[in-house]
N, C-alpha and C positions, 0 to 999 in steps of 0.2 A: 598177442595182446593188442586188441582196436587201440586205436590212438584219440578217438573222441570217448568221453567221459559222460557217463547218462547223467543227464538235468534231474533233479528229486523237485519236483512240482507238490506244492498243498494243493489239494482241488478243495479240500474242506477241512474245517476246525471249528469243534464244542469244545466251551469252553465248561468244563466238570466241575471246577469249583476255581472261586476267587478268594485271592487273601491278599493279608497284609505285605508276604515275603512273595509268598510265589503261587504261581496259579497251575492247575492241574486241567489238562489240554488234552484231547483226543484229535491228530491229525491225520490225513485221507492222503496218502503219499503216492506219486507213480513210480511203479518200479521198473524195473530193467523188464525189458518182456512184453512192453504195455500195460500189464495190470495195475493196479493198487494195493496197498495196502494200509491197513488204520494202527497209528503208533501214538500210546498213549505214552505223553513227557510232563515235566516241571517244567514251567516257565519263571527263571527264579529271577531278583533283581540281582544279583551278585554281591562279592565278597572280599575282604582284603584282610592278613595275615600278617603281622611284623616279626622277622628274627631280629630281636632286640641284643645288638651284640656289647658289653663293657667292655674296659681298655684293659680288663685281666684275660678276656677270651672266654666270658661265659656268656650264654646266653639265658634269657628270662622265659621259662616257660613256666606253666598255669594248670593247674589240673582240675578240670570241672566236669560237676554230671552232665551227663546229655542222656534224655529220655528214652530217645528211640534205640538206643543200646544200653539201657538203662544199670550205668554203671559209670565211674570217673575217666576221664582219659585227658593223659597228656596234649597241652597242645600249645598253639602260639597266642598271644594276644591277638585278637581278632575281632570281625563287627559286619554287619551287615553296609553294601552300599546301597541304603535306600536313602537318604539324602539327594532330591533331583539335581542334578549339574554340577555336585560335591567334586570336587579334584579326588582321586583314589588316595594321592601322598596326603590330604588333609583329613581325609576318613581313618588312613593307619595312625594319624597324631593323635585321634580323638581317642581312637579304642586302644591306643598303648597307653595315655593317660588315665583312662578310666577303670580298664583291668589291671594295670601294671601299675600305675601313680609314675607315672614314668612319661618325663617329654626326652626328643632329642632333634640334634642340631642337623643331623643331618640324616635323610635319606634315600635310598638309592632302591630299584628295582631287583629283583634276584632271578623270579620265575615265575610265569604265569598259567595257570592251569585248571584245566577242566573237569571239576572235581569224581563225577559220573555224567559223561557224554553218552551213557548207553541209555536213561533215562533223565537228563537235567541238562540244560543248557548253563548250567553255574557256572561262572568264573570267578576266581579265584585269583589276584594280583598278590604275591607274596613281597613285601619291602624288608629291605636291610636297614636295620634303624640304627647309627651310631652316635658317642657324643651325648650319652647321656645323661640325663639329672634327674632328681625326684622332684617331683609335684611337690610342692607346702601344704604343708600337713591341712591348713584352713581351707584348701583349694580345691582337695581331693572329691573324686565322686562317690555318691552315694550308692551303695552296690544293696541292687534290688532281689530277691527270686534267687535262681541259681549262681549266678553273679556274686551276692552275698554270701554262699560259701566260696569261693572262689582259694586255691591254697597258691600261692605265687612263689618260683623256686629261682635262682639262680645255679648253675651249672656247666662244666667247661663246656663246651662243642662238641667236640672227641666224643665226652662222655656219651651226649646226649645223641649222637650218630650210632653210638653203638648201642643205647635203647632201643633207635630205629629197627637196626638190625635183629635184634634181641628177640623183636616182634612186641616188646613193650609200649613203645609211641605207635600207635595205628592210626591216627589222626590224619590224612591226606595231604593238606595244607602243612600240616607240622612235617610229616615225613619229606616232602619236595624241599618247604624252606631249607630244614636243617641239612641235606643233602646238598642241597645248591649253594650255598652258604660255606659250605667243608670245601668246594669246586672252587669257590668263588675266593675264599683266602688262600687259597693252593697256587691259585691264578694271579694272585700280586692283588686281587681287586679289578683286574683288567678286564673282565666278562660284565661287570655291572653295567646297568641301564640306568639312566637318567630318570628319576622318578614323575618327573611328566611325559614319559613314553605314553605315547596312545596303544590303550589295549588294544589287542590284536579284535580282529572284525571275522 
């Protein structure tokens, strides 16, 4: 096995369409070999995740339609980071308040991940939200579109691990959190990350 690592060069990028969340890129890559290659991706802004945990050991999970699998599926409270220079922990307070009516006092990092690296550069920051309280009732957000069905559960961990497994939760983000989260109270709590960890680069 060589001991130098081939450099992946862009020689070129069309950009195919631009949006609001993410842009769809056509890139001219060098390969091993000399040649090239053209690899169309997502160029997305990213994303954050909260396992919302109570002091009984349930966590708050959400079941909403999504289009492109046009059917409901379990998942965590979550939200896009398109906020420019938004801290990632003040994006996961915003979108557990909004889908959840739920702030809390503290939180902490779990697992960060790349939701499909095979076409999407998405990242995915998933937060440990503890220390809960409910939003007032006068405060809450107005839930638009899909959002406004939104069915909101509480449920032990355990349980909701064994969904994972079950092949029930397919939700990427959901399935990593609530895994790492089951690792992470195993662990004393001693694996967490400081929620102003800088996403990995």
């Amino acid at each position: 096995m060589s001991g130098v690592e081939h450099r992946y060069e862009v020689r070129s990028r069309e950009v195919r369409y631009h949006g609001r969340i993410f842009d769809v890129v056509t890139e001219e890559v060098t390969m091993p070999g000399g040649r090239t290659a053209a690899r169309d991706l997502v160029r997305h802004v990213g994303a954050v995740a909260v396992v919302a945990l109570d002091d009984a050991g349930q966590v708050v999970l959400i079941r909403q339609y999504r289009q492109p699998v046009a059917r409901r599926l379990w998942e965590l409270p979550a939200g896009l980071a398109d906020v420019a220079g938004e801290d990632p922990a003040t994006t996961a307070a915003r979108e557990l308040a909004e889908e959840a009516d739920l702030t809390a006092a503290r939180f902490d990092v779990l697992v960060d991940l790349h939701s499909s690296p095979g076409f999407t550069d998405e990242l995915v920051r998933v937060f440990l939200a503890r220390d809960l309280a409910e939003v007032p009732a006068g405060q809450r957000h107005d839930r638009h579109d899909e959002e406004a069905d939104l069915q909101v559960v509480r449920i032990d961990l355990d349980e909701a691990v064994g969904m994972v497994l079950a092949g029930e939760i397919t939700n990427a983000s959901c399935v990593a959190g609530l895994l790492a989260a089951v690792r992470a109270r195993d662990a004393g709590w001693s694996v967490l990350r400081r929620a102003d960890t800088p996403l990995p680069r």
